[in-house]
N, C-alpha and C positions, 0 to 999 in steps of 0.2 A: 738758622738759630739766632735768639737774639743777644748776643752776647752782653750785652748791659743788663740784660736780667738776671746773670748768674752770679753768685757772689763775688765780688771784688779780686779775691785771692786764686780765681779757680786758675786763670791763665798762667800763671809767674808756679803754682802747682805742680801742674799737667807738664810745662816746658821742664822743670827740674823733675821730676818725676821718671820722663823719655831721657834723660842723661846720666839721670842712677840707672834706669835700667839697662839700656846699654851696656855699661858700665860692669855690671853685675853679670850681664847674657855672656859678656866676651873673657870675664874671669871665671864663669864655669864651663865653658867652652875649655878655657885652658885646664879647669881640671879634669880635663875626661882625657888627658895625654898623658896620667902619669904612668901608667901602663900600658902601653902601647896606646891604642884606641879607646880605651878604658879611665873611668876614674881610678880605679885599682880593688873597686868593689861590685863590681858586676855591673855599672851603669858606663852605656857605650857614648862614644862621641856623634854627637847629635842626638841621642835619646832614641823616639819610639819613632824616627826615621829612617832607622836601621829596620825597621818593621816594611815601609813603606820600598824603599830600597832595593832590597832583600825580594820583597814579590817581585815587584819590577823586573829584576837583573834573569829570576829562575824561572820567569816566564818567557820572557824574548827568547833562552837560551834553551828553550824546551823541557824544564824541568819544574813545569808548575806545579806538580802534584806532589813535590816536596813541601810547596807551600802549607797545607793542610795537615802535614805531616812534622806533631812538635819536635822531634827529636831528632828527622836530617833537616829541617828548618832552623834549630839551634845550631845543631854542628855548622850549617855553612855559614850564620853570625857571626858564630864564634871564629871561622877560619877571614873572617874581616876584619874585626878588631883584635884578632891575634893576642888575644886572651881571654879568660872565664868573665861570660855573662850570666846576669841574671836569664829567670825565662821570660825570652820576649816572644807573644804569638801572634800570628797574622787572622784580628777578629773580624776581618771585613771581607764582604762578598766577592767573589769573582770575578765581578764588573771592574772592581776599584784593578784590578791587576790589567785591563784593558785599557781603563784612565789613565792609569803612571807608566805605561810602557815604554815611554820614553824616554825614562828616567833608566832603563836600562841598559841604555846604550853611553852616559854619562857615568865617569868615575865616582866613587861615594863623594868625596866632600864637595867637589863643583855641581855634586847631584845636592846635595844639602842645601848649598849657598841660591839654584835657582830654585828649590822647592821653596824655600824660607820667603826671598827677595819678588818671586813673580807670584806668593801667594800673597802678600803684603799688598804690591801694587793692586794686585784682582780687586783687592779688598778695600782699598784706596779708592777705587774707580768706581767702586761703586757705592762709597759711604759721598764720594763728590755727587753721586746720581742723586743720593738722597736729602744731602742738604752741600746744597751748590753754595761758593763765598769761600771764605780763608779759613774758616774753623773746621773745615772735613780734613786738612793737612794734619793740625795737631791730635783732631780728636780719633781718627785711624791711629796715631803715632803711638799715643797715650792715653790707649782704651787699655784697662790692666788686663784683660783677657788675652791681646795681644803677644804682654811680654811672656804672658805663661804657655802661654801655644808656640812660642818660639823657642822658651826652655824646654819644652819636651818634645820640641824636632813634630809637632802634630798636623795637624789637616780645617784647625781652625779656620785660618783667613779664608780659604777655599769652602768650607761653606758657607761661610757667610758670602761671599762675594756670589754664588752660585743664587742663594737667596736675595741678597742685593740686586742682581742685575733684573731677576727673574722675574720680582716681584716690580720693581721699579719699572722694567717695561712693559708690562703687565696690559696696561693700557694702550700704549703706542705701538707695540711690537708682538702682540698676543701670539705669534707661532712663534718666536726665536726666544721669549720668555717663556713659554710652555716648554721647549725643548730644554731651556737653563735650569728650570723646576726638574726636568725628569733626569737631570744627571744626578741628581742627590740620592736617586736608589746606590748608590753606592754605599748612604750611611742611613739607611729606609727607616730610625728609629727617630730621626729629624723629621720627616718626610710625613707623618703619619698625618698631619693635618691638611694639608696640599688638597688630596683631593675634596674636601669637605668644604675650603676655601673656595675654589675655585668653581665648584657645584655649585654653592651658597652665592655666589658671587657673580651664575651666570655665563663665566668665564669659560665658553665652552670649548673653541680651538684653540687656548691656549691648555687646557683638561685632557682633550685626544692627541695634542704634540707631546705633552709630559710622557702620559702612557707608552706612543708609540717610542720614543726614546728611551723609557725606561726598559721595554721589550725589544728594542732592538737589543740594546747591551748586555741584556738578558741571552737572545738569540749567537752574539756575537761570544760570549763567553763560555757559552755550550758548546760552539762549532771550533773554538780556537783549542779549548782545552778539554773539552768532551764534559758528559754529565756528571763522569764518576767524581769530578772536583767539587760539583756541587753536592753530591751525595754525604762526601767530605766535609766541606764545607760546614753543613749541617749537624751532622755528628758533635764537629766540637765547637758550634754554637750552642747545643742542649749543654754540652760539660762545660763550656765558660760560663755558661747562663746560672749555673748551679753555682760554680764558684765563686765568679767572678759578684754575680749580682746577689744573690738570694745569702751566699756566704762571706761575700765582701773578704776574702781571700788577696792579704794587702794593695786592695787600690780602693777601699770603700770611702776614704778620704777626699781624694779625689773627686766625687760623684755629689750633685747638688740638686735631684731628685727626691721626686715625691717617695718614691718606692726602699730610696736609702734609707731617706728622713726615718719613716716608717722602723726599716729594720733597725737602726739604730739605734731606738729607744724600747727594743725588746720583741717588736710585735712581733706573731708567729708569720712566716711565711705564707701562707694560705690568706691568712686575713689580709697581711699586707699588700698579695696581687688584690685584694679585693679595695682595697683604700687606694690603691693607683690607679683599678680601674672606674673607680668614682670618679676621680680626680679626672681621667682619659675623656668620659661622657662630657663629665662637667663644662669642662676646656674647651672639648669640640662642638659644645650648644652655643655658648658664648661666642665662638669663634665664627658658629655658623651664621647665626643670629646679626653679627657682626655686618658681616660681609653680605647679606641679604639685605640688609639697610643702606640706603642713599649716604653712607657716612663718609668724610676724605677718605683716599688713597690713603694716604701715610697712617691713620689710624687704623684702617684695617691691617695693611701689613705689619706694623706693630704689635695688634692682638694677637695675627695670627703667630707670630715668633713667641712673645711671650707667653700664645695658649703652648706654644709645642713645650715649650719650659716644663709646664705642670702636667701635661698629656705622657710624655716619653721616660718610661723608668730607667732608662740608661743616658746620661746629662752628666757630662764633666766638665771641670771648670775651662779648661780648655775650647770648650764646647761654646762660650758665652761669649765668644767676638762677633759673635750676630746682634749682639746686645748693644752696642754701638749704633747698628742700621735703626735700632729698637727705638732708643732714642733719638735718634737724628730724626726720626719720622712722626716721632709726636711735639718734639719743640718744633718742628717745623709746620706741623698741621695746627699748633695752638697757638703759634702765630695770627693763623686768621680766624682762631677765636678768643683771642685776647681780649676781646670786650665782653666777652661771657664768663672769665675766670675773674673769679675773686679773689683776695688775698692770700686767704687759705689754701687755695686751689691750687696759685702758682707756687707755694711752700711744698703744698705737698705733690708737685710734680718735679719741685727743685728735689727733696730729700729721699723722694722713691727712685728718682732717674741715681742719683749720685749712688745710693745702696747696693742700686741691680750693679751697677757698672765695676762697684768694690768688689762684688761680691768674688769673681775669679782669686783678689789677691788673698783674701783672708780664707774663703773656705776649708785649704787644706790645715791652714795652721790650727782654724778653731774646733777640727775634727779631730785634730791630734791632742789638743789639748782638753777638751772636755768628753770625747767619744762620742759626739752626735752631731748630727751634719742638720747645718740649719739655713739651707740652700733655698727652701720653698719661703719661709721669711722672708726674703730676699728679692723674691721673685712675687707674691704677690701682693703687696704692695704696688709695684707698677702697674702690673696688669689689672688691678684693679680703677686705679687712676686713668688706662686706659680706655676701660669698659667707660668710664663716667662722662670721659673727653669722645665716646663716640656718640652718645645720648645728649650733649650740646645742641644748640641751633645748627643745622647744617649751612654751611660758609655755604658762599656764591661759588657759581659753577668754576670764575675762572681761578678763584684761590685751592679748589679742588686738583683743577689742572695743573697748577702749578705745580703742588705736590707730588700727583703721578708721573705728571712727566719733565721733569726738571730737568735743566741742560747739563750735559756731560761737562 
């Protein structure tokens, strides 16, 4: 990235920015002690990591199929932080309980501290894949999605870096990025563009390594825990899906999807899967489109993150530390068409890049404040700018190269 082209002020920003947050991450950390584990209002210490934890611990110990089950799922929460929680539910597949396993043989808060620190690094390592030099340090640090996926103890950096590494070696390493692609069925509503990319793209062994990883862990989850957890599983995916999504049953705020946007300003349900699923086509033409064209690496994988944005009706702000990789891949691809952007060009890929990347810190407050969530604003804007930077003159093969496969 070329850092002289970004406003003056963004450096001395971003550096204060990663020190208030801090700051702030370790004074609410402190308030989740006033009750034991607890803020002293149903929120636990570490947040929706007690979610991730919690599966961990009841699977190693043989007691997975309390997972799926909310009410000995709360009770053992609640016998961890040793006082009243809210209801936290475990909304992820049975795979993800095969990924964190390890996590269950680690006490809660040293499980916290490598969940937090070794997803951060993932995610470090692979925003350096994407734009190599000293700005991937601060711009991983003091991407605002970051500091919100670390207030709420989430699974952010992990996918991005899953996305990060998968997509970045995409070209160099097509089985061992196809396989990095296929661990994200764990969060399969990210995922949903993957195989349309990689079709579109040609990308054929690294398409049959996704799959077959995503069917092992598939395989692997059925035979550790039997099917009756998936039976489960599903059951209270239909009841979150009613609540959580269509009734936005306190976390609608949160969410910076098409399908929120939608509810949020009244539309009936019916209609509004019908406006996501426009939006789902839309995304995955463009995305296909994309990627079936001779265009850089880095602009494709940028579409392809930004189409999932607009494609997946479940997108929390959490969710937008992939939005970083987002950008690192197109200032970096527009690099080697800097002779083709004009003034306006580079304005409007300065003020869409800066938008998407606010977008995590404001979204919940401007939901709270006005009651509608204005999360797709946000988002196409970029994506738009990106379709445009992928319609440029295509750069020379070796500025292509650069971009896919950049040194670690």
């Amino acid at each position: 990235m070329q850092t002289s082209r970004l406003p003056h002020l963004t450096l001395p920003i971003a550096r204060s920015f990663v020190a208030v947050a801090a700051a702030i991450y370790l004074y609410d950390l402190f308030q989740q002690t006033r009750d034991h584990f607890t803020n002293g209002l149903g929120r636990p210490f570490g947040d929706d990591f007690i979610n991730f934890w919690s599966g961990a611990y009841l699977a190693v110990h043989g007691h997975a199929t309390q997972v799926y089950d909310p009410a000995a799922f709360h009770s053992f929460q609640q016998s961890i932080a040793d006082a009243q929680l809210e209801g936290y539910l475990y909304i992820y597949p049975p795979v993800l309980l095969v990924l964190t396993a390890p996590l269950g043989f680690v006490p809660y808060i040293p499980a916290l501290v490598l969940w937090l620190s070794a997803g951060w690094y993932a995610f470090y390592r692979a925003v350096r894949l994407a734009l190599p030099g000293r700005g991937a340090l601060l711009l991983a640090l003091a991407t605002p999605a970051v500091f919100i996926n670390t207030i709420a103890g989430q699974n952010g950096t992990w996918t991005a870096a899953l996305f990060g590494w998968g997509l970045g070696l995409l070209n160099r390493r097509p089985m061992l990025a196809g396989g990095l692609l296929g661990l994200l069925v764990f969060k399969p509503q990210l995922g949903i563009l993957i195989p349309v990319a990689l079709a579109a793209g040609r990308h054929w062994r690294a398409l049959a390594v996704a799959a077959i990883t995503a069917g092992a862990l598939l395989a692997v989850s059925a035979v550790w825990f039997g099917t009756d957890i998936w039976i489960n599983y599903i059951r209270l995916v239909g009841l979150l899906r009613r609540l959580i999504l269509e009734e936005g049953t306190g976390v609608w705020y949160r969410f910076v999807s098409v399908f929120v946007a939608a509810r949020r300003l009244g539309v009936p349900v019916e209609t509004t899967y019908l406006v996501q699923g426009t939006a789902t086509v839309l995304a995955g033409v463009a995305v296909a489109l994309v990627w079936f064209r001779d265009a850089p690496a880095g602009i494709k994988n940028a579409v392809l993150l930004l189409g999932t944005c607009l494609a997946t009706p479940f997108l929390q702000d959490y969710d937008l530390v992939f939005g970083a990789l987002a950008v690192a891949w197109i200032w970096q691809a527009s690099t080697s068409l800097a002779t083709a952007l004009a003034d306006n060009s580079e304005r409007a890929l300065i003020y869409s890049s800066g938008l998407f990347l606010l977008l995590p810190l404001f979204a919940a407050s401007l939901a709270h404040i006005t009651g509608l969530s204005f999360g797709p604003l946000f988002i196409v804007p970029i994506f738009v700018v990106a379709l445009q930077l992928s319609l440029r003159s295509i750069p020379n093969e070796d500025s292509a190269l650069i971009v896919g496969t950049a040194e670690t």
